[in-house]
C-alpha positions as CSV (number, residue, x, y, z in Angstrom):
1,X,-13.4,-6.2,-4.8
2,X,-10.8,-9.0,-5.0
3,X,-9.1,-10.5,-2.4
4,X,-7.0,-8.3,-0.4
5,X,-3.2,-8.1,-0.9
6,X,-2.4,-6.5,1.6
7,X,-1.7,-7.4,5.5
8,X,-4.6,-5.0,6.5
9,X,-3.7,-5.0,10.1
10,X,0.0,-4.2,9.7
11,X,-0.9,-1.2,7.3
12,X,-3.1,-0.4,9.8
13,X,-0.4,-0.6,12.8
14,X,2.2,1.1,10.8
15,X,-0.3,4.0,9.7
16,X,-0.9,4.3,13.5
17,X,2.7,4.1,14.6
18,X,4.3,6.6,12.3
19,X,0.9,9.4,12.9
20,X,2.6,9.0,16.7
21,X,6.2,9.4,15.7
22,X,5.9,12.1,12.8
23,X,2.5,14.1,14.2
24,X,3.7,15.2,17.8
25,X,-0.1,16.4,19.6
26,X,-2.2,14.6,17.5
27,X,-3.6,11.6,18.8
28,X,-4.5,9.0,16.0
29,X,-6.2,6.1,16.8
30,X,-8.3,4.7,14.6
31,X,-7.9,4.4,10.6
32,X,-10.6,4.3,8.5
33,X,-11.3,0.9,6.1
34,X,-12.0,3.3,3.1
35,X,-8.4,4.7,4.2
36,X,-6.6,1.3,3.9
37,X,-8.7,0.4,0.6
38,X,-7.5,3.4,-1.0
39,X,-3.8,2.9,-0.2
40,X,-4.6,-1.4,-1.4
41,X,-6.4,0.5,-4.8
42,X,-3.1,2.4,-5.4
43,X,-0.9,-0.5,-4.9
44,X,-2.5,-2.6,-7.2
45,X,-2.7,0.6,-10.2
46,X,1.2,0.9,-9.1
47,X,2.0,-3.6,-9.5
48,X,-0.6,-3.3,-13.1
49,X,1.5,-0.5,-14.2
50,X,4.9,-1.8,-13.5
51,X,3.6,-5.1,-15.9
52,X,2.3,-3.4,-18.5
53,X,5.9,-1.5,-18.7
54,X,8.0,-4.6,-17.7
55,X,10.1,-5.8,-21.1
56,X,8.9,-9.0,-22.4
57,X,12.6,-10.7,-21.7
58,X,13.9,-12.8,-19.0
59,X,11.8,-14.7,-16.5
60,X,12.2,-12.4,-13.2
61,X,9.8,-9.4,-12.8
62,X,11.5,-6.4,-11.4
63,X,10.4,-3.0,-11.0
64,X,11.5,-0.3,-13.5
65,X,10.7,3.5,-13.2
């Protein structure tokens, strides 16, 4: 795989932190690294996607639906 473009750790911490805050009595602690590459896999099909539909004007790249 490519380099990661994602800050592992803060997905990681933020994964953890909203399992405490949204899953009362369920103690999460851990997160698997074939969790996190799953999430970095469907970021990068979401960026390719938006580029492939992005119009070929201007010089800014911004998200369209």
């Amino acid at each position: 795989m490519a380099t990661s473009i994602l800050n592992r750790k803060a997905v990681k911490e933020h994964i953890l932190k909203v399992c405490e805050q949204r899953r009362k009595g369920w103690e999460c602690t851990r997160v698997s690294k074939q969790a996190i590459d799953e999430i970095e896999a469907f970021i990068r099909y979401k960026i390719n996607a938006s580029i492939h539909r992005h119009p070929s004007v201007g010089k800014t790249f911004m998200h369209f639906n």
